[in-house]
N, C-alpha and C positions, 0 to 999 in steps of 0.2 A: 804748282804747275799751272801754266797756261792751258785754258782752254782751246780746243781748236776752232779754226775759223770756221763759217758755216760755207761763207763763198771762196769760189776758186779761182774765176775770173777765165777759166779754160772755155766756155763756154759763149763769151760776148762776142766772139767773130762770128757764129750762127752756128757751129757745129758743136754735135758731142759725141762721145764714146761710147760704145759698144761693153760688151763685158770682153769681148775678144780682144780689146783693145782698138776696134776700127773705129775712125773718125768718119762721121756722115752728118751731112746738114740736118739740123734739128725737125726740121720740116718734112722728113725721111719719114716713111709708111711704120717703120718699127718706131720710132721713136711717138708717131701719132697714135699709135695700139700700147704704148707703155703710159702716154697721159691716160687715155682714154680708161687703163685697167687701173690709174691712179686712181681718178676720177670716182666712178664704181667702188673702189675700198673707201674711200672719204663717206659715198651715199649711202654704204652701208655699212658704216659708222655712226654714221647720224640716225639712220633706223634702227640701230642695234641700241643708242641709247635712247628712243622714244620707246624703242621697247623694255628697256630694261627697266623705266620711271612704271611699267603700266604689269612688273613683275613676271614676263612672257620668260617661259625656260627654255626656252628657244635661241635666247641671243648667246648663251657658249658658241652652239652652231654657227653663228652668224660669224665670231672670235673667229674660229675655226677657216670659214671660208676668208677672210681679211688673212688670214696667214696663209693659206694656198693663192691667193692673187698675188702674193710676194712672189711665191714659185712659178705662178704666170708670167708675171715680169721675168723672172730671171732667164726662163725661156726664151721669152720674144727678143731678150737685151743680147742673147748668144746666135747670132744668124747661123743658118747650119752651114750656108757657104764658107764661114769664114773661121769654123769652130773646129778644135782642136779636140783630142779623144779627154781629153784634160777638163776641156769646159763642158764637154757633151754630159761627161759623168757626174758633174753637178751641178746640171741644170735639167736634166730627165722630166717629164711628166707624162706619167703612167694613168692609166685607164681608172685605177681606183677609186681617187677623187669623184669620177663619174659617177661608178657604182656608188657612194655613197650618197653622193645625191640623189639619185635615183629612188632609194631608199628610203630618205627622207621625205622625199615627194609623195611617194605610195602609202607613208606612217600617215602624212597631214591628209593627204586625197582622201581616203578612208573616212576618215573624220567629217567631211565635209559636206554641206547639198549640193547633188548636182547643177553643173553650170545651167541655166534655162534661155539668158541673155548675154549680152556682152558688156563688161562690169569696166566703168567709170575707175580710176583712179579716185580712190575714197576710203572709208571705212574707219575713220579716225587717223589720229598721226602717225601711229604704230604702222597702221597698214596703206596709208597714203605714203609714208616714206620709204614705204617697201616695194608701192610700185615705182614710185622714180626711179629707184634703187636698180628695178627690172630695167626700165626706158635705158637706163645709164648700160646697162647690162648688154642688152642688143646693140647698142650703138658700138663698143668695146669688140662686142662679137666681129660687127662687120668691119672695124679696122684687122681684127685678126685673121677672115677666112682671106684673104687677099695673100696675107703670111702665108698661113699652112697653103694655099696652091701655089705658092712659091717655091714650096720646097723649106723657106726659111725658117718653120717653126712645127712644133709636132702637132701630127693635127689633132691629140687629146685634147690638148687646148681649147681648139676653139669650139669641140664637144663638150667641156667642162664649162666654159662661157654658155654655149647652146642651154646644157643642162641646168644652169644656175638660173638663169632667167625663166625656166618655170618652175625652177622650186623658189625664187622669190616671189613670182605670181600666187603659188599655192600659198605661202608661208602670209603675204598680205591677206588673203581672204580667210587663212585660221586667223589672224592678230584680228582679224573684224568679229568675226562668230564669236571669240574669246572676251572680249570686250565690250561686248553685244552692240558694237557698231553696224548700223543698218551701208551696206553697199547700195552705191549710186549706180541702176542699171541705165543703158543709154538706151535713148524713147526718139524713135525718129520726129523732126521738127516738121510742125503744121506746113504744106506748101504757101 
């Protein structure tokens, strides 16, 4: 048997699909909050393997959230204007995710020195790729609050985007302390 194609060619006149089936120019606020949360899984992919070379038990977790950003998307791909009780029920995103992150955040916080300054994107690879990881994070966020005050996406979402972005902040400054990477604090510049 033939493999299937990877292109479909549905997509070269500028629009694509929905999960609901609705056709919107590619350029669409949903469609820029599905790159964007692409985006964000790829960056923390890439941290999850500089962490996995430097043995951090942390990157299941990291798995973990790369499989609920699928459930992000599937959210944001199901506009609620257009969504049926059919696609509402298998595309849900409930508060839990939240709380677990939350959770997480409180395990590594603990662990940690308190903040004194404001810390540079650094700390080695592990935890330099964890804050881009963050940057990517926020950015994702603010394609999505636009959504959820639309009506068009559930607003856990963009609490669970909120929430990820400082437990990847946390999660880079344990991958520092662990490693015994010294963070790069910011020193304001002579006038």
């Amino acid at each position: 048997a033939r493999a299937p194609r990877i292109y479909t060619r549905t997509g070269d006149s500028g629009f694509s699909s929905t999960f609901t089936g609705e056709r919107r120019p590619k350029g669409d606020r949903i469609f820029e909050a599905l790159g964007a949360t692409d985006e964000l899984s790829s960056a923390i992919g890439l941290a999850g393997e500089f962490s996995s070379e430097k043995g951090h038990t942390f990157v299941g977790q990291l798995h973990k959230v790369q499989c609920m950003l699928q459930d992000v998307g599937s959210n944001l791909a199901t506009p609620l204007s257009s969504a049926r009780e059919a696609h509402l029920k298998r595309t849900s995103f409930s508060e839990k995710p939240v709380l677990e992150l939350e959770q997480w955040i409180d395990s590594y916080s603990e662990q940690l020195p308190p903040l004194r300054a404001f810390i540079l994107p650094s700390g080695g690879r592990s935890s330099a790729a964890l804050h881009f990881s963050r940057a990517v994070c926020r950015r994702a966020e603010r394609c999505v609050v636009p959504l959820v005050q639309a009506g068009e996406a559930d607003p856990n979402v963009a609490k669970y985007l909120n929430r990820l972005s400082d437990y990847l902040f946390v999660l880079a400054r344990y991958a520092a302390m662990k490693e015994g990477k010294e963070e790069k604090i910011y020193v304001k510049p002579e006038p």
